[in-house]
PDB file of N, CA, C and O in Angstrom:
ATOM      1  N   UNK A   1       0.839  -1.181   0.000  1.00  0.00           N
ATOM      2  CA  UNK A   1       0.000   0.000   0.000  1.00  0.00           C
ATOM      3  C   UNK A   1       0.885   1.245   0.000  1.00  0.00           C
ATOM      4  O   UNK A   1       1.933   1.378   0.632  1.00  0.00           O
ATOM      5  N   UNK A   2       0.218   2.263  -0.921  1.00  0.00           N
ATOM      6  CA  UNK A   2       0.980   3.504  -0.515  1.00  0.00           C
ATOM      7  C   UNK A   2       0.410   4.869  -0.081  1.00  0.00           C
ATOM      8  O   UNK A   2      -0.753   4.918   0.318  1.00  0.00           O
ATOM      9  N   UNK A   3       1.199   6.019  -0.142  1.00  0.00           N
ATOM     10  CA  UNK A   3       0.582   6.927  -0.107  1.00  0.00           C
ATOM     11  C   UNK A   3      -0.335   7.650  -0.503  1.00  0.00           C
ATOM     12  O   UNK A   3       0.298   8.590  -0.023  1.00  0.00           O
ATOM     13  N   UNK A   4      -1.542   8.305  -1.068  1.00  0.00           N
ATOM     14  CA  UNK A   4      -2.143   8.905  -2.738  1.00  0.00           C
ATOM     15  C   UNK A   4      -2.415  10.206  -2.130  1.00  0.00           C
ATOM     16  O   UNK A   4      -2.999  10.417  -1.067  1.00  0.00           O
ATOM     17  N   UNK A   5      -1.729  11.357  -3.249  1.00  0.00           N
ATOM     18  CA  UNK A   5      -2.567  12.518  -2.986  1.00  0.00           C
ATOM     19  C   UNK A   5      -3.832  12.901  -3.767  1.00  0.00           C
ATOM     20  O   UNK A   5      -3.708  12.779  -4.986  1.00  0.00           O
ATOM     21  N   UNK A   6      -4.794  13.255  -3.413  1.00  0.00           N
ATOM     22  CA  UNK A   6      -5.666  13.652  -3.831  1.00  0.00           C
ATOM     23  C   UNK A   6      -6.612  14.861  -4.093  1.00  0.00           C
ATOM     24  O   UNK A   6      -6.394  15.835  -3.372  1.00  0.00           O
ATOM     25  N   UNK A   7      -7.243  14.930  -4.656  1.00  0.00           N
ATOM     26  CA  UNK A   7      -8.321  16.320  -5.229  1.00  0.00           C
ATOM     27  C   UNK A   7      -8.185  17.154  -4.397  1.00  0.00           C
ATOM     28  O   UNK A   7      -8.486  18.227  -4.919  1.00  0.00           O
ATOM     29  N   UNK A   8      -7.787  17.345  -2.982  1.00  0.00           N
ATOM     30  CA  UNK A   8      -7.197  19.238  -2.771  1.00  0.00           C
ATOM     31  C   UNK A   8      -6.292  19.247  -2.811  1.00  0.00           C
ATOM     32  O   UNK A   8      -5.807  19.652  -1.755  1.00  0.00           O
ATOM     33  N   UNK A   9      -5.240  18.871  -3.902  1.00  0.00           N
ATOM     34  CA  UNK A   9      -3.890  19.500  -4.192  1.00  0.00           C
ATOM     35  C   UNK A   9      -3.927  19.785  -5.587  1.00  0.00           C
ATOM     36  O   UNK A   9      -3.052  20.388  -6.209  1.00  0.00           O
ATOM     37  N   UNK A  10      -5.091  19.272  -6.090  1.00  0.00           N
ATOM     38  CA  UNK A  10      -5.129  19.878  -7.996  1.00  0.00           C
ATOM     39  C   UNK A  10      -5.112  21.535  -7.800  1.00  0.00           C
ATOM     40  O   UNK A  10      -5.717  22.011  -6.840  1.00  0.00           O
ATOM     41  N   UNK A  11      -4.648  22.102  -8.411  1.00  0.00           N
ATOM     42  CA  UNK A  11      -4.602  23.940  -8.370  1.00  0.00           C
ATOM     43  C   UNK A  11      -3.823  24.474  -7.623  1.00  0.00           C
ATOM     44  O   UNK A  11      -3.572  25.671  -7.769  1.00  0.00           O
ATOM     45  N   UNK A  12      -3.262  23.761  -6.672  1.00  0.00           N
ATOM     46  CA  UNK A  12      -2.735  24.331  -5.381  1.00  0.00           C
ATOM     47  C   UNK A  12      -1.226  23.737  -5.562  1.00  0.00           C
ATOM     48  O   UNK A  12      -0.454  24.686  -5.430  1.00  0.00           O
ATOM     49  N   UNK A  13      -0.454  22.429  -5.836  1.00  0.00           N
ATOM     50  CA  UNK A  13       0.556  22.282  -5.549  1.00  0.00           C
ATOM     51  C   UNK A  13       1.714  22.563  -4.537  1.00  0.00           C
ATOM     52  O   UNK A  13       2.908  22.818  -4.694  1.00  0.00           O
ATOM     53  N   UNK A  14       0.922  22.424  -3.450  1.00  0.00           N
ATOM     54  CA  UNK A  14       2.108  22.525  -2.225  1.00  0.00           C
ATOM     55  C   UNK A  14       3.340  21.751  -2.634  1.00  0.00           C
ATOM     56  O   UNK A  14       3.378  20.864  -3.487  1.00  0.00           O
ATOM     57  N   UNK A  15       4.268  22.177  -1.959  1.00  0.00           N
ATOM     58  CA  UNK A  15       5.356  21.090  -2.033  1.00  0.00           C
ATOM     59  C   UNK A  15       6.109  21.044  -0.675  1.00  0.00           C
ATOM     60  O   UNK A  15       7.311  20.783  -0.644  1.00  0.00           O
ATOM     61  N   UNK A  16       5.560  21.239   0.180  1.00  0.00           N
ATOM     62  CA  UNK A  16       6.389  21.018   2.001  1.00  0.00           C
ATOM     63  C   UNK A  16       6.006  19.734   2.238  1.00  0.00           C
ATOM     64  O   UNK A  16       6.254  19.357   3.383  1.00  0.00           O
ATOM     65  N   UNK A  17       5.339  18.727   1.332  1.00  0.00           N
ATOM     66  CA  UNK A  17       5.441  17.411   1.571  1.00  0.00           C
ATOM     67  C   UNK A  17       6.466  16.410   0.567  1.00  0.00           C
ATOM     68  O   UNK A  17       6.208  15.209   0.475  1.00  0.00           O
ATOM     69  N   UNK A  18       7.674  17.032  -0.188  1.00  0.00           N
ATOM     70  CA  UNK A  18       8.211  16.216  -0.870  1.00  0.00           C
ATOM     71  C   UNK A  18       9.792  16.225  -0.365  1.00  0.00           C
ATOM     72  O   UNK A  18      10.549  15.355  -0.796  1.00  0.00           O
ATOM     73  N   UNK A  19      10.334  17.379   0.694  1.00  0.00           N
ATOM     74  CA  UNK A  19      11.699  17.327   1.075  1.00  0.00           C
ATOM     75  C   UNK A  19      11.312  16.748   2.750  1.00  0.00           C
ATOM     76  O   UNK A  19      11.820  17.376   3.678  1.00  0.00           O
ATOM     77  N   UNK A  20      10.462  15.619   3.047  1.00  0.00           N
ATOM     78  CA  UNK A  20      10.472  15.100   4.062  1.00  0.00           C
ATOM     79  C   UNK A  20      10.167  13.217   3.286  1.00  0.00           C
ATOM     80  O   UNK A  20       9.985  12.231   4.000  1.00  0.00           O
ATOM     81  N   UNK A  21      10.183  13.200   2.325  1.00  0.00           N
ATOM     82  CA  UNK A  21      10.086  11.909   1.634  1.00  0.00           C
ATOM     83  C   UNK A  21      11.492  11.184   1.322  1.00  0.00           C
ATOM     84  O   UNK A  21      12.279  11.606   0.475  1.00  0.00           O
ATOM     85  N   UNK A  22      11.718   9.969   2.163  1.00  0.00           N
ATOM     86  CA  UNK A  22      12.818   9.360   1.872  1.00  0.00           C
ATOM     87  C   UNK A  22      13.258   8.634   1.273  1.00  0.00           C
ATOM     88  O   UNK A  22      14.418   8.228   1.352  1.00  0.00           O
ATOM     89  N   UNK A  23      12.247   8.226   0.369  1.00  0.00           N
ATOM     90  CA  UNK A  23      12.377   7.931  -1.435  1.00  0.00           C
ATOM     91  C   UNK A  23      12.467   8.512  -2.481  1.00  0.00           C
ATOM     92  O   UNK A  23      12.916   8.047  -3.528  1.00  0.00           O
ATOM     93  N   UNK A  24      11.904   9.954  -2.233  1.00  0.00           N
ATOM     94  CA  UNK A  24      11.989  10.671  -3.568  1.00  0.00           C
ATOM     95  C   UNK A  24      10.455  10.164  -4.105  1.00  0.00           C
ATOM     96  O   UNK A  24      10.570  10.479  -5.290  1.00  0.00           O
ATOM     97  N   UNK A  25       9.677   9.830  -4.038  1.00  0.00           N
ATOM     98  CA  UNK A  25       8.226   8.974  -4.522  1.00  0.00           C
ATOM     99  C   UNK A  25       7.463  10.197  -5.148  1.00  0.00           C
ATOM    100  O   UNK A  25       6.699   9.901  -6.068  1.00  0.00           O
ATOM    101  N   UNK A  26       7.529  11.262  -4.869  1.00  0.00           N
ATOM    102  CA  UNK A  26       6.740  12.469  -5.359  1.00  0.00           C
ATOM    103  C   UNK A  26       7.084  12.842  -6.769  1.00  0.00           C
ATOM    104  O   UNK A  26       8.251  12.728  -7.144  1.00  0.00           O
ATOM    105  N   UNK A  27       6.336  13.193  -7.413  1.00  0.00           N
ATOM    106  CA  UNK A  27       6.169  13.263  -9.115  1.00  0.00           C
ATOM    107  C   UNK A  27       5.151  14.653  -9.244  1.00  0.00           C
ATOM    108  O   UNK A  27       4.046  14.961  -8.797  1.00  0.00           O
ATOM    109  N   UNK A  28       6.244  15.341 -10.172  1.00  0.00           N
ATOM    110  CA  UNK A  28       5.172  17.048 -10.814  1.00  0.00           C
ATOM    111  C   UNK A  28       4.631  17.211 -11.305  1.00  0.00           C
ATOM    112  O   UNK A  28       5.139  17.597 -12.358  1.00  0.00           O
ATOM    113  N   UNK A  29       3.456  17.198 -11.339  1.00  0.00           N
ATOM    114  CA  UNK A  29       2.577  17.100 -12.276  1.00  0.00           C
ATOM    115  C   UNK A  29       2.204  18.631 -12.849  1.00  0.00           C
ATOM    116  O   UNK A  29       2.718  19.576 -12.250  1.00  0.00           O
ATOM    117  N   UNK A  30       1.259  18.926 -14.077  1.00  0.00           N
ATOM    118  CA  UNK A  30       1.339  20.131 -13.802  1.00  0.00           C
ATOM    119  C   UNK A  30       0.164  21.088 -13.238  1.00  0.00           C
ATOM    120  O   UNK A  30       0.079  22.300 -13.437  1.00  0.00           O
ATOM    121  N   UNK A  31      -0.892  20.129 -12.351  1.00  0.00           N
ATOM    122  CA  UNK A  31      -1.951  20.964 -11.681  1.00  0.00           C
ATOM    123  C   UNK A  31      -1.340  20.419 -10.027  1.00  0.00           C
ATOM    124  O   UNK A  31      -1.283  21.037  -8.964  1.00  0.00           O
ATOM    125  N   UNK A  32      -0.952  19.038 -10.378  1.00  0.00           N
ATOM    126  CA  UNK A  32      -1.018  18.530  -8.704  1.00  0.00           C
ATOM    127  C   UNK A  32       0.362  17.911  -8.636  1.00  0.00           C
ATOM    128  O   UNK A  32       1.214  18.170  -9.485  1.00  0.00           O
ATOM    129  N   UNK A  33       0.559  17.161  -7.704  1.00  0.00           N
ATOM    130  CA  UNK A  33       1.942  16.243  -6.997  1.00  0.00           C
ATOM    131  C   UNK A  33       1.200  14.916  -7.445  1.00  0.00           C
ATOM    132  O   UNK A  33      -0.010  14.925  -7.672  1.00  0.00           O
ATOM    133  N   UNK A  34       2.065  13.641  -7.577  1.00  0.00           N
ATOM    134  CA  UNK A  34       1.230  12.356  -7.616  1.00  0.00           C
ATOM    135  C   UNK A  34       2.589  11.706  -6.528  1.00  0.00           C
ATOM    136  O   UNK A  34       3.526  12.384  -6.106  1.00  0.00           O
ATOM    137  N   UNK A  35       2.371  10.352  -6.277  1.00  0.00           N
ATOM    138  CA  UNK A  35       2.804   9.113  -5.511  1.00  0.00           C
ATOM    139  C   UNK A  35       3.746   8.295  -6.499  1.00  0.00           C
ATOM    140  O   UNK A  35       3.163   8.450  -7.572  1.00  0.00           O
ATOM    141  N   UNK A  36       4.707   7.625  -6.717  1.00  0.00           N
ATOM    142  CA  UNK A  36       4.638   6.935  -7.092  1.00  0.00           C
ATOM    143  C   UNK A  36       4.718   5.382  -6.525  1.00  0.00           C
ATOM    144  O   UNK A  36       5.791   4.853  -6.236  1.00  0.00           O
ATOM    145  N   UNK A  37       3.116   4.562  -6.377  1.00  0.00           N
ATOM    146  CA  UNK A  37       2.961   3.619  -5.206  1.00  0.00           C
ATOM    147  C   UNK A  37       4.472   2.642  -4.984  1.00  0.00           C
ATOM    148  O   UNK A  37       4.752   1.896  -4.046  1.00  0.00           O
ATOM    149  N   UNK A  38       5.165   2.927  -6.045  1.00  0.00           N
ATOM    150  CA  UNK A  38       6.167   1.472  -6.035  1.00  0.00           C
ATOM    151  C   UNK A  38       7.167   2.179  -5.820  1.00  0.00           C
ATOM    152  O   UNK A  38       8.188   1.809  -6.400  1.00  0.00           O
ATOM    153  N   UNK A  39       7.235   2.998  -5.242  1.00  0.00           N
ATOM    154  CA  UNK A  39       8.777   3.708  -4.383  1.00  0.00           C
ATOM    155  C   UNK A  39       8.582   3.622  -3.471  1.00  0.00           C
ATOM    156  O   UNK A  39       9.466   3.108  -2.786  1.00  0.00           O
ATOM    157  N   UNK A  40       7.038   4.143  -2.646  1.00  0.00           N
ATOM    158  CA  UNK A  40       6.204   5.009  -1.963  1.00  0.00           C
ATOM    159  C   UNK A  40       6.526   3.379  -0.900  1.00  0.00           C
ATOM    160  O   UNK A  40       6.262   2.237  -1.276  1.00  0.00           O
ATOM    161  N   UNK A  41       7.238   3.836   0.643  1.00  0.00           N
ATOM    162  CA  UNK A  41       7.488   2.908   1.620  1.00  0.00           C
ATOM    163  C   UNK A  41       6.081   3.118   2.801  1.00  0.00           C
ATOM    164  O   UNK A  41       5.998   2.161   3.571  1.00  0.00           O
ATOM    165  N   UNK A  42       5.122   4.104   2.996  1.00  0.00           N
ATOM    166  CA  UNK A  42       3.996   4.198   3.667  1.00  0.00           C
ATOM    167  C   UNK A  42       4.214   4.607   4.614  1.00  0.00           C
ATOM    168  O   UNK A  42       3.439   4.278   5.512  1.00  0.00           O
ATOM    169  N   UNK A  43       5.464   5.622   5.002  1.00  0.00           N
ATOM    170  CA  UNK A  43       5.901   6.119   6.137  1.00  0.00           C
ATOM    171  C   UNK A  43       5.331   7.400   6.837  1.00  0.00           C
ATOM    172  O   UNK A  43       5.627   7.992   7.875  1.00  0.00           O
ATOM    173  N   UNK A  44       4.267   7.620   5.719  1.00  0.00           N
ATOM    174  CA  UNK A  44       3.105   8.916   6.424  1.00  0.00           C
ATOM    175  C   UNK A  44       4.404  10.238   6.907  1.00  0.00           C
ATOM    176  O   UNK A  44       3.866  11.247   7.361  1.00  0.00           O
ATOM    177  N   UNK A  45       5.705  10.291   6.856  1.00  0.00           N
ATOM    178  CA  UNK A  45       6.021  11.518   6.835  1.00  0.00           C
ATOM    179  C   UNK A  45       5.363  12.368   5.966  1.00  0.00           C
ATOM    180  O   UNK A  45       5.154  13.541   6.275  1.00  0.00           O
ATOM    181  N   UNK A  46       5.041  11.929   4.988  1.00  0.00           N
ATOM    182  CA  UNK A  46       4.699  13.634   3.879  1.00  0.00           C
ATOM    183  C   UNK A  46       2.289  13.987   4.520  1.00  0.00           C
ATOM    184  O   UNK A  46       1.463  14.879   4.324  1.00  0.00           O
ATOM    185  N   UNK A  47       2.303  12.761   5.176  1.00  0.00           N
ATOM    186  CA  UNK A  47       0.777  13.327   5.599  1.00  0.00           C
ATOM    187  C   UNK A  47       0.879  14.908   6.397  1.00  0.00           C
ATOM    188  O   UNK A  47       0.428  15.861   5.762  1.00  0.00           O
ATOM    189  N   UNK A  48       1.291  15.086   7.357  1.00  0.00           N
ATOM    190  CA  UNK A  48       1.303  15.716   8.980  1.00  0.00           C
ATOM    191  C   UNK A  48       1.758  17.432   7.478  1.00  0.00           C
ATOM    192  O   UNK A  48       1.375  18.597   7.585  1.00  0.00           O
ATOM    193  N   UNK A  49       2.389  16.985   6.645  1.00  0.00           N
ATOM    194  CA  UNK A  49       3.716  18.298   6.226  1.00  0.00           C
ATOM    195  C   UNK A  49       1.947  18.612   5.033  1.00  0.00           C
ATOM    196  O   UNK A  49       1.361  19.668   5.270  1.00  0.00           O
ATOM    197  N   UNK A  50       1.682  18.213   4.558  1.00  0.00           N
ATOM    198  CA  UNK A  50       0.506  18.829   3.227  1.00  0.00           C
ATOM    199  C   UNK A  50      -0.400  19.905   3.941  1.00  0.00           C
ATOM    200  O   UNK A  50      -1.313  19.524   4.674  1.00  0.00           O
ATOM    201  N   UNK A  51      -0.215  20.920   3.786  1.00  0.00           N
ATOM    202  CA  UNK A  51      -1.164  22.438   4.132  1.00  0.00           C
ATOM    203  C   UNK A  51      -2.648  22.116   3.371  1.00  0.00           C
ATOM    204  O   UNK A  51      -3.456  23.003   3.646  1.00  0.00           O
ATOM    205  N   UNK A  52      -3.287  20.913   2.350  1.00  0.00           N
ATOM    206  CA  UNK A  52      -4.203  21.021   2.466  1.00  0.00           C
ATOM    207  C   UNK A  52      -4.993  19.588   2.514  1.00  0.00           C
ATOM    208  O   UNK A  52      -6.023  19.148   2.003  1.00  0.00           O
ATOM    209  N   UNK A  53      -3.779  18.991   3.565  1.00  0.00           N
ATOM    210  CA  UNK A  53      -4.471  17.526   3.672  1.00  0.00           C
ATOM    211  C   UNK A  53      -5.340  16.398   2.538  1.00  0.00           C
ATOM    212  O   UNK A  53      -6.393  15.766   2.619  1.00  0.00           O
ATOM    213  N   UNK A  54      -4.069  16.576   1.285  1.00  0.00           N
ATOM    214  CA  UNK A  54      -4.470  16.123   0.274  1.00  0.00           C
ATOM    215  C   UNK A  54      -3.965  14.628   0.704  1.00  0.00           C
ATOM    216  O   UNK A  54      -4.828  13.758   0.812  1.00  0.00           O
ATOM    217  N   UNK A  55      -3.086  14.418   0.862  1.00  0.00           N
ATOM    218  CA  UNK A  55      -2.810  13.244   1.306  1.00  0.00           C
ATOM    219  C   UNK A  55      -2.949  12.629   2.469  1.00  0.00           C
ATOM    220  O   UNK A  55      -2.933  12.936   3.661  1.00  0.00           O
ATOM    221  N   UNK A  56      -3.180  11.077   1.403  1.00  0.00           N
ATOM    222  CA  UNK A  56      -4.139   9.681   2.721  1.00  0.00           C
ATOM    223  C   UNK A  56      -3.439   8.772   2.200  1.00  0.00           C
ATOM    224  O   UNK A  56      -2.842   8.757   1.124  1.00  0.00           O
ATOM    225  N   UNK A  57      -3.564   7.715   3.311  1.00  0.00           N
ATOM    226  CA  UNK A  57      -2.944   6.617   2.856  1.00  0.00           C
ATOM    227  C   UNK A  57      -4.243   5.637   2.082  1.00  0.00           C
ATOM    228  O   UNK A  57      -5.466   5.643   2.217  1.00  0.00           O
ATOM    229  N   UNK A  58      -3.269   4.800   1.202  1.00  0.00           N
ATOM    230  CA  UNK A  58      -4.853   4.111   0.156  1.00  0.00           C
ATOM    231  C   UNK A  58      -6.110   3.814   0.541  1.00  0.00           C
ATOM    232  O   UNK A  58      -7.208   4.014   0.022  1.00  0.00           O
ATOM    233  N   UNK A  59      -5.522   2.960   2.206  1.00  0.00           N
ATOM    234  CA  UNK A  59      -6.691   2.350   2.380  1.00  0.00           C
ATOM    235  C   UNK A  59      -7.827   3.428   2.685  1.00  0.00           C
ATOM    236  O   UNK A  59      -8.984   3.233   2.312  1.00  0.00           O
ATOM    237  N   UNK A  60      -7.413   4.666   3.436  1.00  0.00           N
ATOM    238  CA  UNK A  60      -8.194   5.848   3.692  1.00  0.00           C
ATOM    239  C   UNK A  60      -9.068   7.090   2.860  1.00  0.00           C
ATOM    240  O   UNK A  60      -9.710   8.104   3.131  1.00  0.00           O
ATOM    241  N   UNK A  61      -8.606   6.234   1.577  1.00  0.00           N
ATOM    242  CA  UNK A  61      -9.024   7.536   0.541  1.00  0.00           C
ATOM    243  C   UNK A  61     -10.761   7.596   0.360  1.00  0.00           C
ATOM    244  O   UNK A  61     -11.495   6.818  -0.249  1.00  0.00           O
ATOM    245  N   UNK A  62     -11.100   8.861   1.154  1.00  0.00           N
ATOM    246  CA  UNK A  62     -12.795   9.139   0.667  1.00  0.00           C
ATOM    247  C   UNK A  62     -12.772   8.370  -0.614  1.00  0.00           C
ATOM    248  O   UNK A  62     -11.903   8.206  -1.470  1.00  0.00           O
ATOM    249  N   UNK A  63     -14.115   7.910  -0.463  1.00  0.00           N
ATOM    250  CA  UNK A  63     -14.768   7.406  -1.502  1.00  0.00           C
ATOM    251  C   UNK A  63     -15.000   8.153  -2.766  1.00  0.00           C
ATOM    252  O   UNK A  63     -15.264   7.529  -3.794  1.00  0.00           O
ATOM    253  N   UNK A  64     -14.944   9.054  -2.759  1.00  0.00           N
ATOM    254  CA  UNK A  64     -15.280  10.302  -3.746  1.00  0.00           C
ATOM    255  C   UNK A  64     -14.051  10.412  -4.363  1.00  0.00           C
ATOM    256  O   UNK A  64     -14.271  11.062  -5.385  1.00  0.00           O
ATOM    257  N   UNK A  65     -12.783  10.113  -4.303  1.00  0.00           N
ATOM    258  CA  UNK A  65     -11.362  10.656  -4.583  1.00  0.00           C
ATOM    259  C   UNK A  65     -11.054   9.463  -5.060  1.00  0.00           C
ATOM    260  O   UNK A  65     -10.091   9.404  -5.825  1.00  0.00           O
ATOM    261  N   UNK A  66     -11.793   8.228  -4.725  1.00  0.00           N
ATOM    262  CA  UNK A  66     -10.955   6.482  -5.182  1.00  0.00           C
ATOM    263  C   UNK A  66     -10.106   6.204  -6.494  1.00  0.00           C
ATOM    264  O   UNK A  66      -9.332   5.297  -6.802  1.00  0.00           O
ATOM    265  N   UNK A  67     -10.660   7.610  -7.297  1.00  0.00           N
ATOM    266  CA  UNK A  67      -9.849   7.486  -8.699  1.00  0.00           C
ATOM    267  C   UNK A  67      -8.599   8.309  -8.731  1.00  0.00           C
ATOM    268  O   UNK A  67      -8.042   8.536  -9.804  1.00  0.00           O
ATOM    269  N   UNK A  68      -8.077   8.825  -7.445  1.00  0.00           N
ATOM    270  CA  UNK A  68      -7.093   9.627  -7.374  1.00  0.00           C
ATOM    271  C   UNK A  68      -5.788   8.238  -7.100  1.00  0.00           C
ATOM    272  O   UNK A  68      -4.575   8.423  -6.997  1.00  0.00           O
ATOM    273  N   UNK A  69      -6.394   7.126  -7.047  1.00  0.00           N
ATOM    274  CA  UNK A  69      -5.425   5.905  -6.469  1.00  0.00           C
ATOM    275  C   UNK A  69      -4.844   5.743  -7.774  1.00  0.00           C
ATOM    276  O   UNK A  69      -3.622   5.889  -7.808  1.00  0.00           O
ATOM    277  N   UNK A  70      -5.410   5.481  -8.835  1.00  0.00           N
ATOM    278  CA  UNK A  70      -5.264   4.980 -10.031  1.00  0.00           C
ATOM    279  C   UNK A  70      -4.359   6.267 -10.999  1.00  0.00           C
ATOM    280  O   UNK A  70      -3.506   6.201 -11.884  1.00  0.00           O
ATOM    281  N   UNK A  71      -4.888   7.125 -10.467  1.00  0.00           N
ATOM    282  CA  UNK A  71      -4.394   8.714 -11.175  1.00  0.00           C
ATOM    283  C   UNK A  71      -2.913   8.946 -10.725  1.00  0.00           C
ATOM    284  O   UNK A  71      -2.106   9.573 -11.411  1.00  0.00           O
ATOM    285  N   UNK A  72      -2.633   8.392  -9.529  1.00  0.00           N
ATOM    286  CA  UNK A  72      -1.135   8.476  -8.586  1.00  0.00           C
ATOM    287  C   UNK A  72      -0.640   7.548  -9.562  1.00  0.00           C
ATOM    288  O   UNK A  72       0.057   7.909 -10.510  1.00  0.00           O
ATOM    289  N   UNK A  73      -1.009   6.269  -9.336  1.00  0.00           N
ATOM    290  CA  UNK A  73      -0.311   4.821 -10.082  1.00  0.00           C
ATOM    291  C   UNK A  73       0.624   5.015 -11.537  1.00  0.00           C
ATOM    292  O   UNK A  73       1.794   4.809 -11.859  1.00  0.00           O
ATOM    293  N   UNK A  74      -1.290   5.817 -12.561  1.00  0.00           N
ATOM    294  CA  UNK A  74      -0.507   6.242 -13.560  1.00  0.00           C
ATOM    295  C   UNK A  74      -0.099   7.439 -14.142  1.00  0.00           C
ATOM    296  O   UNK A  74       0.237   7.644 -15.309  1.00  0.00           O
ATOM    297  N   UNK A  75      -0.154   8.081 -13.353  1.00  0.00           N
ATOM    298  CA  UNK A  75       0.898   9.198 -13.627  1.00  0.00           C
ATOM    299  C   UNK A  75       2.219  10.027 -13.277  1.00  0.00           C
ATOM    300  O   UNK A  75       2.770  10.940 -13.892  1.00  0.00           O
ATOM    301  N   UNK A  76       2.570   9.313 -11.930  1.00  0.00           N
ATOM    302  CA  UNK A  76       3.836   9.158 -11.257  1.00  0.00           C
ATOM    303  C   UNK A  76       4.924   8.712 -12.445  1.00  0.00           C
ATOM    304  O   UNK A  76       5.982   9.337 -12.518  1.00  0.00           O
ATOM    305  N   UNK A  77       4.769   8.100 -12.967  1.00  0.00           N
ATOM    306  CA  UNK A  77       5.887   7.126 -13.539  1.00  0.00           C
ATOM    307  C   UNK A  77       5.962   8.601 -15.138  1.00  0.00           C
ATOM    308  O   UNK A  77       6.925   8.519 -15.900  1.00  0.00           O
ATOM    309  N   UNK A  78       5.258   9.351 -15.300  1.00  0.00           N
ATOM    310  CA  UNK A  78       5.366   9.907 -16.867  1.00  0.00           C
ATOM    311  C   UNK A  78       5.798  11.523 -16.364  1.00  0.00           C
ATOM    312  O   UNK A  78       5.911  12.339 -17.279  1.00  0.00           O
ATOM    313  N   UNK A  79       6.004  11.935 -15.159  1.00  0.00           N
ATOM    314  CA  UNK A  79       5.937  12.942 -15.028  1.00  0.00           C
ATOM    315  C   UNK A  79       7.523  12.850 -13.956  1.00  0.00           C
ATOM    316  O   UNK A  79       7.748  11.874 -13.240  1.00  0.00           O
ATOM    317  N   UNK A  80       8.473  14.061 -14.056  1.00  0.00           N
ATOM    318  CA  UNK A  80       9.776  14.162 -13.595  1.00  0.00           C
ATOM    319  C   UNK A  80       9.490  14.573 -11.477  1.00  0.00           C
ATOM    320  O   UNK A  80       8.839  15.379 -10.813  1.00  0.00           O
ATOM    321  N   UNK A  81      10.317  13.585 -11.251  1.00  0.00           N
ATOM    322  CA  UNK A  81      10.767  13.727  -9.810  1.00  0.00           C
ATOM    323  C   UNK A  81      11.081  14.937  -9.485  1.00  0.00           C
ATOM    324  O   UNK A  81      11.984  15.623  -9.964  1.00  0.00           O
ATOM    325  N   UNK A  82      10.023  15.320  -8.323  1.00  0.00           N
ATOM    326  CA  UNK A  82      10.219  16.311  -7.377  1.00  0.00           C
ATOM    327  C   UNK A  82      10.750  16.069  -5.635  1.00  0.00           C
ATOM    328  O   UNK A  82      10.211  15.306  -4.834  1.00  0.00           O
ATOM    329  N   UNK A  83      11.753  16.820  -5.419  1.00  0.00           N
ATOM    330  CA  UNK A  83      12.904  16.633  -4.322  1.00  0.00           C
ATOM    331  C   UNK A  83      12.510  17.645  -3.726  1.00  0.00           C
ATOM    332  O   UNK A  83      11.907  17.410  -2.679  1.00  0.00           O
ATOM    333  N   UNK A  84      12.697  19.268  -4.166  1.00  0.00           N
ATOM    334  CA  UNK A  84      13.139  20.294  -3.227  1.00  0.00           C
ATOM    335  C   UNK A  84      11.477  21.191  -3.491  1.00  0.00           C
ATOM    336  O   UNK A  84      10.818  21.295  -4.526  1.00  0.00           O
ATOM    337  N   UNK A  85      11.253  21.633  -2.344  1.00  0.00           N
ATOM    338  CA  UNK A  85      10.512  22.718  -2.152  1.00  0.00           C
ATOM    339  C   UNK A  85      10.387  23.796  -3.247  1.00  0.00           C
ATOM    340  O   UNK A  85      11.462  24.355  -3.463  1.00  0.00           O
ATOM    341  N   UNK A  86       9.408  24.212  -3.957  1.00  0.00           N
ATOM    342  CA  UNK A  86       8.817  25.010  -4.807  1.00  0.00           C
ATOM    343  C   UNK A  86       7.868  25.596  -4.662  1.00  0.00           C
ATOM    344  O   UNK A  86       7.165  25.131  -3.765  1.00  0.00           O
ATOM    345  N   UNK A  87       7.221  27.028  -5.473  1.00  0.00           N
ATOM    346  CA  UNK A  87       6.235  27.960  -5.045  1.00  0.00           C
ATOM    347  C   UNK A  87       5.116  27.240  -5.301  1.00  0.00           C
ATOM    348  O   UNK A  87       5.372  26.576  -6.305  1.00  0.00           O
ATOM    349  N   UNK A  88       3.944  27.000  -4.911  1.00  0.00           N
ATOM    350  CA  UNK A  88       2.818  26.193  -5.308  1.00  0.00           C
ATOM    351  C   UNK A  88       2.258  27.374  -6.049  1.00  0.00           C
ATOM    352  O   UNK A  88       2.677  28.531  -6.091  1.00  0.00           O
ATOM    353  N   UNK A  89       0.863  26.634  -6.817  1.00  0.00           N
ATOM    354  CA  UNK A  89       0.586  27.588  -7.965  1.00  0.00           C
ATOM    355  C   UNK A  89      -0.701  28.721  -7.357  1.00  0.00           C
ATOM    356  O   UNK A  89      -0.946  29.780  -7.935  1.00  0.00           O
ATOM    357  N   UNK A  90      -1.348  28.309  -6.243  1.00  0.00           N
ATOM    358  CA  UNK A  90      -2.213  28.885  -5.299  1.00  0.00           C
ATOM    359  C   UNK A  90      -1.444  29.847  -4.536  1.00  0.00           C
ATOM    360  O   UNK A  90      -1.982  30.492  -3.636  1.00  0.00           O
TER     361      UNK A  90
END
């Protein structure tokens, strides 16, 4: 299981949850951040750090967001690794 961010980080792009990740698992998208589940170790550091509590762990994801699991899966892998802190777009 991994991490997934979801639907309140589309528009907004925080990034004070990707320089506390000790895989590197975070991916730029260009509205939101994604997971990528197969880096992603489930260590909930990057939950506590997201200013808009976009991120849950899988098993936790509202029902309403369940396609944000699949949206992490495939789009992590097509989009370039994010490490360091950046201006979000909000």
């Amino acid at each position: 299981m991994a991490m997934v961010v979801t639907e309140p980080c589309f528009g907004c792009r925080y990034t004070d949850c990707v320089v506390v990740c000790p895989c590197d698992s975070f991916h730029e998208g260009e509205q939101m951040l994604y997971i990528d589940p197969d880096s992603c170790i489930d260590c909930e550091a990057c939950i506590p750090e997201c200013p808009t509590e976009a991120i849950c762990h899988e098993d936790n994801v509202p029902t309403e967001w369940r396609d944000y699991i699949a949206l992490n899966r495939d789009l992590a892998p097509l989009c370039p690794s994010i490490t360091e802190k950046r201006t979000p777009l909000c």
